[in-house]
SERO-4910 file (N, C-alpha, C, O; in steps of 0.05 Angstrom, whole numbers):
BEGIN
 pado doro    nc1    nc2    nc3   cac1   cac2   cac3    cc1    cc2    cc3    oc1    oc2    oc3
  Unk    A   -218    425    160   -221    412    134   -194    412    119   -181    433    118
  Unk    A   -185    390    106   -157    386     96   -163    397     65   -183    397     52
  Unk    A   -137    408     61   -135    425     38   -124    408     19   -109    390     27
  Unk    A   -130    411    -14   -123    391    -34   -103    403    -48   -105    426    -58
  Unk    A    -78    385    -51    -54    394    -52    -48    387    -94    -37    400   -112
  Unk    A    -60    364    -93    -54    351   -118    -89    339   -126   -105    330   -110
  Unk    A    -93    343   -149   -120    342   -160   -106    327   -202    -95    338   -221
  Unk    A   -116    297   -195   -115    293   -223   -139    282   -227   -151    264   -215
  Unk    A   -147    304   -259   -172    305   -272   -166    285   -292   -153    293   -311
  Unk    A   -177    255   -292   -190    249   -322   -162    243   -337   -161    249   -361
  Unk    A   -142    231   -325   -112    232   -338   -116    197   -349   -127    176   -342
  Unk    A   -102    205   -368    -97    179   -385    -67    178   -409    -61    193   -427
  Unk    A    -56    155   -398    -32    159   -402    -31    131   -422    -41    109   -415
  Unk    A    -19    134   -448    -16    105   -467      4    100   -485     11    118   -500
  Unk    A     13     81   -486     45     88   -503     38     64   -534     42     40   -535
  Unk    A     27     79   -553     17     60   -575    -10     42   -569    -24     57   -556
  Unk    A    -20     20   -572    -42     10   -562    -40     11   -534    -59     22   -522
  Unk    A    -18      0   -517    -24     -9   -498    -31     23   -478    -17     44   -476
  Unk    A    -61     15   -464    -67     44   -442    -56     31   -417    -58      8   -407
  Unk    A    -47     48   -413    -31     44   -389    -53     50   -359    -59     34   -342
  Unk    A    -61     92   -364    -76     92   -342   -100    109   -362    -98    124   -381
  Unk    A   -119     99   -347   -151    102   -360   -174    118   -343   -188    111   -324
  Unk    A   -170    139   -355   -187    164   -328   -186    164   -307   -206    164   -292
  Unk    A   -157    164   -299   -155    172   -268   -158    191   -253   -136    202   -252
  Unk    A   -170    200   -241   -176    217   -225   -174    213   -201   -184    191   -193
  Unk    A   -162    231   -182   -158    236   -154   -153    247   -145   -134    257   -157
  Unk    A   -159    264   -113   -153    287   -103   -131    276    -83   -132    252    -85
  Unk    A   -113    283    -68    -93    288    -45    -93    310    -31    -85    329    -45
  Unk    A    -97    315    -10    -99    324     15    -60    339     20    -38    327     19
  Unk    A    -65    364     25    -36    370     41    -34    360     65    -52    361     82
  Unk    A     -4    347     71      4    336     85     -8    306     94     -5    295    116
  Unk    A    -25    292     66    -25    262     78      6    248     67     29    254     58
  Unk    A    -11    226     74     13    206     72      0    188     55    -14    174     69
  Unk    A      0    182     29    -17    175      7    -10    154    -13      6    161    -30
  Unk    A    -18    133    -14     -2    109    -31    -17     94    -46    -38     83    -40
  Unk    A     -2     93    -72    -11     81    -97     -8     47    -86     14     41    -78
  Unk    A    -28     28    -86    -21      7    -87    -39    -15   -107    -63    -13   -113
  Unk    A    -15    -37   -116    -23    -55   -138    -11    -74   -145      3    -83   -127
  Unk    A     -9    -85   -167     10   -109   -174     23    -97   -196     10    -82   -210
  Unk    A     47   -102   -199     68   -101   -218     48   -101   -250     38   -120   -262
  Unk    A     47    -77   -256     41    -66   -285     19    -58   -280      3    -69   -296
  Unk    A      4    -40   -261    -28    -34   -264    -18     -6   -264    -40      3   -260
  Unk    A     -1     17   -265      0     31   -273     11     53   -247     10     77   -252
  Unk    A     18     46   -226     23     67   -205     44     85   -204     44    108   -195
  Unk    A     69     66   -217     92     75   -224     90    110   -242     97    133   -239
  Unk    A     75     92   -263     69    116   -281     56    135   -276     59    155   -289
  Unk    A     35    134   -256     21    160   -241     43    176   -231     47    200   -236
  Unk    A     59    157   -213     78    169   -199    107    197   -213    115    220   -207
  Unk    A    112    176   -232    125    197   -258    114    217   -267    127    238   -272
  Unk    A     89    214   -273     72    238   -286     72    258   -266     73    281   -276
  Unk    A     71    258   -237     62    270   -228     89    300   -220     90    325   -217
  Unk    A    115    267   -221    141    284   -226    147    303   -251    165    320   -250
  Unk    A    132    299   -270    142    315   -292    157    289   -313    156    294   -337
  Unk    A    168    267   -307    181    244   -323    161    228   -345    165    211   -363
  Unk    A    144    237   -337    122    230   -362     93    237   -374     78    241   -355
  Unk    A     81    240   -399     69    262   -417     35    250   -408     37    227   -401
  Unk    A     17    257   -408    -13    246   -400    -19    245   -438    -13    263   -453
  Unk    A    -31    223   -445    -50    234   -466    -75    252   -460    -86    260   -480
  Unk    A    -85    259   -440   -106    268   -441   -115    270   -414   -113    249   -401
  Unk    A   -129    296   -398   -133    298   -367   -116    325   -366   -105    340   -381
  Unk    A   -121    321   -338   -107    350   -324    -96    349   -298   -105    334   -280
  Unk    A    -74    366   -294    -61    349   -266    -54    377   -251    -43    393   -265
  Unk    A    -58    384   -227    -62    409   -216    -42    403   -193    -40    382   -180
  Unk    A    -31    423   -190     -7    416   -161     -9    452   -143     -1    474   -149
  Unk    A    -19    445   -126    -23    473   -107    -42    491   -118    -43    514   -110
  Unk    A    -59    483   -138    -84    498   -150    -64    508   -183    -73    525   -198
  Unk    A    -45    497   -185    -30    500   -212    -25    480   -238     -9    461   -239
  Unk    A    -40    486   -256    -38    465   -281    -11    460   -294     -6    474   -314
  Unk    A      5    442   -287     30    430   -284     30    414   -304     47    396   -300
  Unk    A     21    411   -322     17    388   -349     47    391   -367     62    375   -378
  Unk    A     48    417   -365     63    427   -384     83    432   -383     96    435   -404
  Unk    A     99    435   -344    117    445   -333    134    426   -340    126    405   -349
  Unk    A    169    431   -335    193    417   -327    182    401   -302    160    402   -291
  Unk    A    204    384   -296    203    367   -266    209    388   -241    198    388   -220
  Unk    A    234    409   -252    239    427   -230    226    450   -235    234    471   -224
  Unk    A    209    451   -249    179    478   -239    159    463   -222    139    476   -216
  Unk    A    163    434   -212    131    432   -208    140    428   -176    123    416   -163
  Unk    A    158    434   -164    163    442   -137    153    416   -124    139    415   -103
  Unk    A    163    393   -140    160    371   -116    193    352   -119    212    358   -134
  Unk    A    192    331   -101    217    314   -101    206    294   -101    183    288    -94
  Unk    A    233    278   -116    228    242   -119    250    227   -106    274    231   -110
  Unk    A    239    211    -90    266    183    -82    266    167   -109    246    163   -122
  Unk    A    280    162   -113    277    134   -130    288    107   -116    301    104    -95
  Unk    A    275     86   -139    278     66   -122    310     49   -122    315     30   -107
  Unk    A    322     57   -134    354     53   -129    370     68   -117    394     65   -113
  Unk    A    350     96   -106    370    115   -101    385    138   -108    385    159    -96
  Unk    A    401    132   -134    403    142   -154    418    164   -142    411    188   -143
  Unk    A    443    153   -127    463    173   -107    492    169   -125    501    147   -133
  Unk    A    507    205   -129    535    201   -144    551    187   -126    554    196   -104
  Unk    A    563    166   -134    581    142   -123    609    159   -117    625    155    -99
  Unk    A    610    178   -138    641    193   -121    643    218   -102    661    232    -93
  Unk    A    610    219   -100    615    250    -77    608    235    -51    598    213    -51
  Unk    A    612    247    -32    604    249     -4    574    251      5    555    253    -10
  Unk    A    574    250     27    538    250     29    531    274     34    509    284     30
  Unk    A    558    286     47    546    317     40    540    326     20    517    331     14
  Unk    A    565    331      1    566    335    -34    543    321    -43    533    337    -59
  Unk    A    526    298    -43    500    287    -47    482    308    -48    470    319    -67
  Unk    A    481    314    -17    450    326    -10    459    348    -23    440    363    -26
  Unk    A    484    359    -33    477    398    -25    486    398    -52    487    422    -57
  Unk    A    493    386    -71    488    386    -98    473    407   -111    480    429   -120
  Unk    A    444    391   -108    428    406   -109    424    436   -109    419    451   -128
  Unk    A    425    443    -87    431    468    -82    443    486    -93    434    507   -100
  Unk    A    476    473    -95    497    481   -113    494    498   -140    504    519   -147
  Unk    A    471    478   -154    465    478   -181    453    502   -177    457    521   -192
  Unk    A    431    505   -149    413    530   -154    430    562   -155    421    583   -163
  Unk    A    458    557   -144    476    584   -135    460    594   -113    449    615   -116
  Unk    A    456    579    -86    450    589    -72    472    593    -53    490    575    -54
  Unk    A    477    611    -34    486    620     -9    506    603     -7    501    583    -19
  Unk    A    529    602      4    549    582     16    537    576     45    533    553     49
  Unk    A    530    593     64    517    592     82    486    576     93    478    560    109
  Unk    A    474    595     68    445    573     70    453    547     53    436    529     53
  Unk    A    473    545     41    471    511     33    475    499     65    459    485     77
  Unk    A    499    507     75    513    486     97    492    491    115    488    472    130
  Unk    A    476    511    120    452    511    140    432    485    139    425    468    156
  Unk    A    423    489    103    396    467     97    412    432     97    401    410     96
  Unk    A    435    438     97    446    406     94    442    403    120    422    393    130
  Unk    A    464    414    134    463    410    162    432    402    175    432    380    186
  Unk    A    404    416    175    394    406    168    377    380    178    367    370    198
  Unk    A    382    376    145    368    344    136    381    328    150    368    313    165
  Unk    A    422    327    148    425    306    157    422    300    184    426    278    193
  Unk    A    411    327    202    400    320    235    374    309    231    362    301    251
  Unk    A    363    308    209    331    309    203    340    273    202    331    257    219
  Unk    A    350    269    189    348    235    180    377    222    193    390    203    183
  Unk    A    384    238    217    406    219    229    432    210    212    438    186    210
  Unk    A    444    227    200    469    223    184    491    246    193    504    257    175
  Unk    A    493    251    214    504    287    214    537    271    210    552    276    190
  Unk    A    546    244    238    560    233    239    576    217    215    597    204    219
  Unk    A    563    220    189    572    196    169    573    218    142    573    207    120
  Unk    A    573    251    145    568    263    123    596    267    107    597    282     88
  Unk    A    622    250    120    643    256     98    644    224     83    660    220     64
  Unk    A    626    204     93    628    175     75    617    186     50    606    207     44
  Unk    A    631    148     28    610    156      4    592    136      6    590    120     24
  Unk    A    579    137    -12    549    110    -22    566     86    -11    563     74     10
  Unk    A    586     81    -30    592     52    -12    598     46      9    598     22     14
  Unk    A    604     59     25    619     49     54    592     59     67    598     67     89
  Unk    A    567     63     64    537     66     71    522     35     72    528     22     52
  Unk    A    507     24     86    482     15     87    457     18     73    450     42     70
  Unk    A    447      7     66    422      3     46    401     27     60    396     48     48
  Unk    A    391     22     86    388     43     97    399     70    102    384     90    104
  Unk    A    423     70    104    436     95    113    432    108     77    426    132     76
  Unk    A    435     92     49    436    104     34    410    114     25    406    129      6
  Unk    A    392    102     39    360    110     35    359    137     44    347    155     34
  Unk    A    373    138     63    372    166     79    382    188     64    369    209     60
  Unk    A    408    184     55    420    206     41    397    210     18    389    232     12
  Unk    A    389    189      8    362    204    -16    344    222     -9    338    244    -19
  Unk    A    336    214      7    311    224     28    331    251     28    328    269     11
  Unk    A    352    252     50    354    282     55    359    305     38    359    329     43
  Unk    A    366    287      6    379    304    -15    346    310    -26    344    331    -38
  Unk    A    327    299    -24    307    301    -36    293    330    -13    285    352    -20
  Unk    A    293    322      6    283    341     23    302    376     24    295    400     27
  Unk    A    322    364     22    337    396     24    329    411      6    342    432      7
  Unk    A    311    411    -15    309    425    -42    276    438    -23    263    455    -36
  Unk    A    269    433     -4    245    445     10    223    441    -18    217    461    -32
  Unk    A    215    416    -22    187    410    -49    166    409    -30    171    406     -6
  Unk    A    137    413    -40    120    418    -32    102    390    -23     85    384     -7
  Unk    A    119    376    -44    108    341    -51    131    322    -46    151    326    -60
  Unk    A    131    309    -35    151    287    -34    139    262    -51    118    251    -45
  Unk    A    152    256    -71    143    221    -84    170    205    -81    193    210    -88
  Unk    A    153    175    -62    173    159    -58    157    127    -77    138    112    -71
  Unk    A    175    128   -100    188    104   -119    197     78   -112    218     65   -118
  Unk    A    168     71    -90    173     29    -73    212     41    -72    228     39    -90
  Unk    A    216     53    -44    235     60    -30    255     47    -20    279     51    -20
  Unk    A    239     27     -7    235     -2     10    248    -26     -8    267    -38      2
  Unk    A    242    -30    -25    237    -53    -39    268    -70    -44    269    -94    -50
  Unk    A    290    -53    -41    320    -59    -46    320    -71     -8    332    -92     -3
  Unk    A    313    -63      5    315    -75     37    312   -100     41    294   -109     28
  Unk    A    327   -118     58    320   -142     72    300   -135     94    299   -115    108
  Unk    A    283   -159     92    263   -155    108    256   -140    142    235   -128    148
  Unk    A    277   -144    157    276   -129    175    286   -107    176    285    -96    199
  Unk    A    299    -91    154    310    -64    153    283    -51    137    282    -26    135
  Unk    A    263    -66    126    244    -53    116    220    -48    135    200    -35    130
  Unk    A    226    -60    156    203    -49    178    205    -26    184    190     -7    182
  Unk    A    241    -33    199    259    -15    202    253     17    199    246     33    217
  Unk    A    258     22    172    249     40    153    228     48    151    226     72    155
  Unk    A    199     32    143    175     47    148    175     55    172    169     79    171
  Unk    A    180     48    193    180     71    221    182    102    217    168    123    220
  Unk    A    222     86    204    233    125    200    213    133    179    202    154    186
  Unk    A    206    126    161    191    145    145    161    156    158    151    179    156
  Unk    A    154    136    169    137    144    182    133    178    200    120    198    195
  Unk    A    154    166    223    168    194    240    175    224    226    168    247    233
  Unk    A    190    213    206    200    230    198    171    247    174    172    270    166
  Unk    A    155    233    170    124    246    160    121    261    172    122    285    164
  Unk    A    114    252    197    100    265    219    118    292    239    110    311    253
  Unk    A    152    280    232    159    314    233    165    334    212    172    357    218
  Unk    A    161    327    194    159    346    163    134    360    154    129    382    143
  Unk    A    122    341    162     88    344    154     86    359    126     75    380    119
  Unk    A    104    337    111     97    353     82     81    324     65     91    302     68
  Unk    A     65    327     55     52    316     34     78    293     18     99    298      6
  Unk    A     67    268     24     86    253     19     69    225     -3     50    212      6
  Unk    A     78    219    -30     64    198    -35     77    176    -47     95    179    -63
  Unk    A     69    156    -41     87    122    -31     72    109    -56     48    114    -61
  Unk    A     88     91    -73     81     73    -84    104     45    -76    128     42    -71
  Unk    A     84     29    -79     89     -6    -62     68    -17    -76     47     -5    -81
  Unk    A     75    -44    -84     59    -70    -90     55    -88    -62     43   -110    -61
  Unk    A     71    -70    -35     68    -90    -20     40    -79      3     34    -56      8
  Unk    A     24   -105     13      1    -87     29      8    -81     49      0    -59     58
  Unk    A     28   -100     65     29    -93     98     44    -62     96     42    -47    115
  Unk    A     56    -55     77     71    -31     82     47     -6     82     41     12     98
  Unk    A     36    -12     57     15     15     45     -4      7     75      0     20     95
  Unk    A    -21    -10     74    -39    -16    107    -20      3    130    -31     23    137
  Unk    A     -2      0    138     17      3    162     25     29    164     29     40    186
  Unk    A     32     44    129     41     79    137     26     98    121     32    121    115
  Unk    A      0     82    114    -14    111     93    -36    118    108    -49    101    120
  Unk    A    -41    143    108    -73    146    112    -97    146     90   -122    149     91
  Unk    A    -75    141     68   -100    138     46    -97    121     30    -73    119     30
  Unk    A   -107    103     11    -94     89     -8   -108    103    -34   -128    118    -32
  Unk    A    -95     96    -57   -113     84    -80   -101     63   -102    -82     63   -117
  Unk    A   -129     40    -95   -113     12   -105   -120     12   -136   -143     16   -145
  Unk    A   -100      6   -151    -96      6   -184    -96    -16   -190    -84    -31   -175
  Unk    A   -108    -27   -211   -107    -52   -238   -112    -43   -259   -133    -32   -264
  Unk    A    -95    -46   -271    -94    -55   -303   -100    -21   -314   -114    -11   -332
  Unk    A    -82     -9   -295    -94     30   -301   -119     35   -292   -132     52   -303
  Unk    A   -127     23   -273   -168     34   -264   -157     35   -238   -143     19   -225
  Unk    A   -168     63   -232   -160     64   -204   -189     38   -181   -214     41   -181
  Unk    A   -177     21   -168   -211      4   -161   -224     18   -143   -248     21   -145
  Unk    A   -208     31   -120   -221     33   -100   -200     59    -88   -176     61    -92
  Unk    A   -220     82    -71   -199    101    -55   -211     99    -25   -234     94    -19
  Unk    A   -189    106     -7   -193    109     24   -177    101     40   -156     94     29
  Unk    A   -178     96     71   -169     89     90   -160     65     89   -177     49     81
  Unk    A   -134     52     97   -132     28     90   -154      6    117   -159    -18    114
  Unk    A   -161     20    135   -182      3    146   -208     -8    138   -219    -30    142
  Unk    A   -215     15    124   -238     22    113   -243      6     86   -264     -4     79
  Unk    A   -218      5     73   -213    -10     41   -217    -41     52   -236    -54     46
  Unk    A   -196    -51     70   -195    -78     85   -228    -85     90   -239   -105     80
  Unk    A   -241    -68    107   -264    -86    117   -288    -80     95   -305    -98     94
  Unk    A   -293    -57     78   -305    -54     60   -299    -58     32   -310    -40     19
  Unk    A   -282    -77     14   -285    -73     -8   -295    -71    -23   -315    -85    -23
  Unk    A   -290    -48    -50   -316    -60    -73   -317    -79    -91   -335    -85   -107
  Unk    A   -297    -90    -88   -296   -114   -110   -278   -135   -102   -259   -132    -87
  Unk    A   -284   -155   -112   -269   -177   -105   -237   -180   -115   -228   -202   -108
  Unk    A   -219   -166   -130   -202   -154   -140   -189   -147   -107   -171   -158    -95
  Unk    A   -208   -121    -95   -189    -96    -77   -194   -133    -55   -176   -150    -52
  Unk    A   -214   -136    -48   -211   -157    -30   -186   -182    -20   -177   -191      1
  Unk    A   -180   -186    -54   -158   -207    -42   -132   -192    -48   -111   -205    -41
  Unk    A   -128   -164    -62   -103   -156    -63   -102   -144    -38    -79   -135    -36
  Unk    A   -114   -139    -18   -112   -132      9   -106   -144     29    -97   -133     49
  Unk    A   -108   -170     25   -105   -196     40   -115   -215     36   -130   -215     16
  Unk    A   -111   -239     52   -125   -268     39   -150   -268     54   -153   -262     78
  Unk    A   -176   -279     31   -194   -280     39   -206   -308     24   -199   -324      7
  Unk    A   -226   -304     39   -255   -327     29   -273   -313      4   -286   -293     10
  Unk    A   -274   -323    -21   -304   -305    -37   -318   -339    -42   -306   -360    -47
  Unk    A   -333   -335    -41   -361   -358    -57   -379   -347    -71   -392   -330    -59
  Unk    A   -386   -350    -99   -393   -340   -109   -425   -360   -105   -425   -384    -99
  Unk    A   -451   -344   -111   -482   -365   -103   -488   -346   -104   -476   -327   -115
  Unk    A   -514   -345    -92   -540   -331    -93   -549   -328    -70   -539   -343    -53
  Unk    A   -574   -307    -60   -584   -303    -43   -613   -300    -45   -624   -284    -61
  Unk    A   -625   -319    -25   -652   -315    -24   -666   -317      5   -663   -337     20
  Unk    A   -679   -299     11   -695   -283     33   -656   -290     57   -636   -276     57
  Unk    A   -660   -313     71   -641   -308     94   -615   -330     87   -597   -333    103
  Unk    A   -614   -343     63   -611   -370     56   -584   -363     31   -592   -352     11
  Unk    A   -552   -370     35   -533   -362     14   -533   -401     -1   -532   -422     11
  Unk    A   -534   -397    -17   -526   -418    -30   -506   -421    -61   -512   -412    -83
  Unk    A   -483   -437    -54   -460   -430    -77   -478   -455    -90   -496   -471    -84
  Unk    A   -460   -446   -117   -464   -452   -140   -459   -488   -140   -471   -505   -154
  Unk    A   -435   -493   -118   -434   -525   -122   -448   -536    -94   -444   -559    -85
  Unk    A   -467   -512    -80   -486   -530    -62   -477   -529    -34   -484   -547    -19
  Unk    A   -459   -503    -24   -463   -505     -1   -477   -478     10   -479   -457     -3
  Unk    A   -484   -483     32   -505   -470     48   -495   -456     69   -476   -464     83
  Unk    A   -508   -433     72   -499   -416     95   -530   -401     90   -541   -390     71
  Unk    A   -537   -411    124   -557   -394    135   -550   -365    161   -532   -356    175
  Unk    A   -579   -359    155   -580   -334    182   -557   -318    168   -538   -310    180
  Unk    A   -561   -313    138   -556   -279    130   -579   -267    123   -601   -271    112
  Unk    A   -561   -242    136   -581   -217    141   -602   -210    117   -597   -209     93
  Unk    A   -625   -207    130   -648   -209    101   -638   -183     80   -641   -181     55
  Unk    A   -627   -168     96   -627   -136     73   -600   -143     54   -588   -123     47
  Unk    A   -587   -168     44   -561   -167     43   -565   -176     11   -574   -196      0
  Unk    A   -554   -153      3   -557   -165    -38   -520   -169    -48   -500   -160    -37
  Unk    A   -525   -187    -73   -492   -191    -79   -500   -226    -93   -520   -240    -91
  Unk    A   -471   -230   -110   -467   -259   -119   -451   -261   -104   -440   -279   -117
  Unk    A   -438   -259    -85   -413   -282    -79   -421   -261    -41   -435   -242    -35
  Unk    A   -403   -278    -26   -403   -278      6   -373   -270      8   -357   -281     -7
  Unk    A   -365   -256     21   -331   -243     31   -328   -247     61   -340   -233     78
  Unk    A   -305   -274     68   -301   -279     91   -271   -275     97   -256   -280     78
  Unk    A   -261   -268    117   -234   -261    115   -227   -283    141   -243   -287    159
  Unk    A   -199   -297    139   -198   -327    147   -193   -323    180   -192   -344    193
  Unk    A   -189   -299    196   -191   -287    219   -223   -290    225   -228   -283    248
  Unk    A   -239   -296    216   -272   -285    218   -282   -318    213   -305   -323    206
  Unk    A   -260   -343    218   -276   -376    218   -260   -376    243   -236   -370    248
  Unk    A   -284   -386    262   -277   -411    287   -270   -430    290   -271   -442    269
  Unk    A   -262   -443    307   -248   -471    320   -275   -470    337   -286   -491    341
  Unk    A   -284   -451    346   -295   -451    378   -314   -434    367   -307   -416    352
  Unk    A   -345   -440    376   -365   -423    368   -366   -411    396   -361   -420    419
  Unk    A   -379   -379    381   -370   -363    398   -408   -352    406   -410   -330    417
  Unk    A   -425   -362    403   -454   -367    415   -468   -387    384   -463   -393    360
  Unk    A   -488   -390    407   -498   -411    399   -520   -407    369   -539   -421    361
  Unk    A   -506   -379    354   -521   -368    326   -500   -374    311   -500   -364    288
  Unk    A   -483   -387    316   -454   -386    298   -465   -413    280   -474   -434    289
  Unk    A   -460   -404    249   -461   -439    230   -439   -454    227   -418   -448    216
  Unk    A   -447   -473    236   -426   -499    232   -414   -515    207   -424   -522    186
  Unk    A   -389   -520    218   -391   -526    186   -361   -552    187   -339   -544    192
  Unk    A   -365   -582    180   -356   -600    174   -333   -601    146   -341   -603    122
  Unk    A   -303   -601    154   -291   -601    121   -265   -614    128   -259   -616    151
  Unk    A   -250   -622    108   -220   -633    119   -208   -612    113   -215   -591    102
  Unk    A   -180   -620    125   -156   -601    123   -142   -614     99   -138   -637     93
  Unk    A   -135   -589     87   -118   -603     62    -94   -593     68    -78   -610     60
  Unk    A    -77   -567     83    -65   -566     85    -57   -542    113    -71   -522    117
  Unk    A    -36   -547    128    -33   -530    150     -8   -524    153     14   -536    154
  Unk    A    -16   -495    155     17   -476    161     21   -469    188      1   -459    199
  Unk    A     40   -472    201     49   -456    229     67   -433    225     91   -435    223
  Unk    A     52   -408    226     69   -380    222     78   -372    251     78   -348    254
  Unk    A     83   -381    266     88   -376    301     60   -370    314     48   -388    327
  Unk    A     52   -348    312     36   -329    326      8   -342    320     -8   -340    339
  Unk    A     -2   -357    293    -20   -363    280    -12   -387    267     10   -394    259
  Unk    A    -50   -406    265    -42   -425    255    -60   -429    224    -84   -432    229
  Unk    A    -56   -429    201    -71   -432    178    -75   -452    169    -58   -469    164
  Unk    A   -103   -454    163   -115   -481    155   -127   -468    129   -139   -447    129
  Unk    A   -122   -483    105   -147   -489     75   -166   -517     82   -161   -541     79
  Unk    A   -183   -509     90   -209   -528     88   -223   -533     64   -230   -517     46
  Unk    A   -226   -562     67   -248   -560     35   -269   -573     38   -267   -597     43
  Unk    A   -289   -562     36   -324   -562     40   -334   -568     18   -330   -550      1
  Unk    A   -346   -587      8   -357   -579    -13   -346   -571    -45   -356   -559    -64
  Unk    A   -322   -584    -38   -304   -564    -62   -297   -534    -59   -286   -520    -77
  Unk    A   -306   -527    -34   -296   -495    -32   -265   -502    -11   -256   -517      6
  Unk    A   -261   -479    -29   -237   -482      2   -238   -461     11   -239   -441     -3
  Unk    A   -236   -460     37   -237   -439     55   -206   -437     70   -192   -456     76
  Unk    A   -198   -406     76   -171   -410     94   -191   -396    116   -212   -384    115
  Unk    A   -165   -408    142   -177   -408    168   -150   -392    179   -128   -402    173
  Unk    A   -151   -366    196   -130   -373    209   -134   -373    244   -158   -367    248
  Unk    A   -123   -377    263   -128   -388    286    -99   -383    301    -78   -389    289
  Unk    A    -99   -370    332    -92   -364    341    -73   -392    351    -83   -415    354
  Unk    A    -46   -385    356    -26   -407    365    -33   -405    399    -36   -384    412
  Unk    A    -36   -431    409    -33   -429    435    -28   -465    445    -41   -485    440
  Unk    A     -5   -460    462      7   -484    472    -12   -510    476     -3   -532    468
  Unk    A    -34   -508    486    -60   -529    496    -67   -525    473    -89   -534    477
  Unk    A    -67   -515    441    -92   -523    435    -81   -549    405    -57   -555    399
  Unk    A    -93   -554    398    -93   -585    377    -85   -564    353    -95   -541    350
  Unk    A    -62   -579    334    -57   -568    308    -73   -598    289    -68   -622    292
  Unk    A    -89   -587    274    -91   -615    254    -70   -614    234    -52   -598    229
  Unk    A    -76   -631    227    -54   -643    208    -68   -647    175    -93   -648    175
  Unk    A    -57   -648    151    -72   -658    131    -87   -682    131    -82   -701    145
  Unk    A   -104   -681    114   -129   -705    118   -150   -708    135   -170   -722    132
  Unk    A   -138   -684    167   -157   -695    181   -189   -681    184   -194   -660    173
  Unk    A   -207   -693    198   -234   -679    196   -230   -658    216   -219   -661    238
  Unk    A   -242   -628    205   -242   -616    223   -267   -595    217   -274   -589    195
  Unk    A   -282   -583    246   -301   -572    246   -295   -544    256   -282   -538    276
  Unk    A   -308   -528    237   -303   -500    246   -329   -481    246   -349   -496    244
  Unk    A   -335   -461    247   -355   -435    250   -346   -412    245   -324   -401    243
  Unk    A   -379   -402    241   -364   -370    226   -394   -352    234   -417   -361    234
  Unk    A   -387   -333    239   -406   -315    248   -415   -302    215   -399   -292    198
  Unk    A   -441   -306    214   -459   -293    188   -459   -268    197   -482   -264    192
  Unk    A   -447   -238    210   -450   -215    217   -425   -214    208   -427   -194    193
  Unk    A   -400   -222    206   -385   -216    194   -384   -223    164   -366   -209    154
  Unk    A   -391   -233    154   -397   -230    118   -403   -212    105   -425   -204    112
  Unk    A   -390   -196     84   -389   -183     64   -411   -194     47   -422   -215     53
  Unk    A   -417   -181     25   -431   -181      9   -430   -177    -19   -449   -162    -24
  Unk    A   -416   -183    -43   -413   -162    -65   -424   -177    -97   -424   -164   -117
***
């Protein structure tokens, strides 16, 4: 059974009217890998600070190793932060970087050059530890954060959308190493990103924020195919909602279209289809059919996306690329299917 490393009670954080975060509460597990995700201003940032010590709760309680930390400095509460610039001295070395730190503590001449030495085998820099920040890579200077953050041995790692300064393929890149490097630290690490494929791809846990309400906590599989609300649904990915009614086996939206053969036990106003879960090709002969044009079609290589409009709904489709098969085009009629066992309910 995993042990709870970080416990916030009931925290609420507000600067004049505006509330920022509104009874948040949440537990973290030692050694997950744990990530705030949301859109720009729902409040993750600021969890994230609080948790560093950089900012005051109006009200709640915030526990770190079974210790009420409300009150502490940033360097009593025995955790580390990346930030998201980095936030590396431009005139020291990457050694002088990481072992800074240290410095300040008057520790050892020995155990400094031990714990640097180290990190920078830990994050692959041993080779580059007399450069400075500039003559570094966006990555390589990610690293030196990382290892200056880690040489201080915190109990908590918080990483401050890390990523977010990267061009797109050095940010894959990177979630890898962070990944790896999780999994050889195995210290309690927690990620904030507005982006999903990243939080989906390296957390084992999420918890998705709006507007300061935490919506939803868990597995990012589990969040994906179960949401509670139509909110976590499309900030997770692109989906289908129709909002209608249900009666005995019979969905019917509001401007009149129909979907039969749902499940009798199934309560909710609206239907949750995710555009992986509509056919080109019925896949037995219980699948409902369904007549709509294409209004518009994307070719992403791998996949092909269609918005259909039914009825005034529009539905996205997406559909596997393959050499034989027909791309439509806008305007044209096209017929698709969708299995009623895959629909959501909410």
């Amino acid at each position: 059974m995993s042990e709870t490393i970080i416990e916030i009670k009931n925290i609420n954080v507000s600067y004049g009217s505006n509330h920022v975060l509104k009874d948040v509460s949440l537990n973290i597990d030692n050694k997950d890998f744990y990530t705030f995700l949301g859109p720009s201003g729902c409040g993750k940032t600021t969890l994230l600070r609080l948790i560093a010590g950089f900012e005051k709760s109006s009200s709640g309680e915030l526990f770190i190793d079974g210790k009420e930390v409300s009150n502490l400095n940033p360097w009593e509460r025995d955790v580390g932060m990346v930030f998201q610039n980095y936030a590396l001295w431009p005139h020291m070395t990457v050694y002088k970087n990481i072992s800074f730190g240290l410095e300040e503590k008057k520790l050892d001449k020995k155990e400094i050059k031990n714990r640097v030495d180290e990190v920078l085998e830990l994050v692959d820099l041993k080779d580059l530890s007399g450069r400075y920040p500039f003559q570094l890579s966006g990555g390589q200077q990610q690293r030196v954060a990382l290892a200056r953050t880690l040489v201080v041995k915190p109990k908590v790692l918080l990483l401050d959308e890390p990523l977010s300064n990267l061009d797109a393929k050095l940010r894959v890149q990177m979630r890898k190493e962070l990944q790896d490097l999780h999994k050889k630290i195995e210290i309690t690490s927690i990620f904030v990103t507005h982006d999903q494929e990243e939080a989906n791809s390296m957390s084992t846990n999420l918890a998705i924020l709006n507007e300061g309400i935490v919506q939803q906590v868990g597995k990012p599989v589990d969040l994906y195919n179960n949401p509670s609300n139509t909110f976590v649904a499309n900030f997770l990915g692109t989906t289908n909602v129709i909002e209608g009614e249900i009666k005995d086996t019979i969905f019917k939206s509001k401007k009149g279209l129909v979907v039969k053969n749902i499940n009798k036990n199934a309560k909710g106003t609206s239907i949750l289809l995710r555009p992986q879960n509509l056919y080109l090709e019925p896949r037995n002969e219980k699948f409902e059919k369904f007549i709509g044009e294409v209004k518009t079609q994307e070719f992403l290589g791998n996949i092909v996306r269609y918005t259909i409009d039914i009825k005034d709904h529009i539905f996205v489709l997406d559909t596997l690329h393959e050499v034989d098969k027909k791309i439509y085009s806008p305007d044209e009629e096209i017929v698709f299917y969708l299995d009623t066992k895959k629909i959501k309910f909410l």
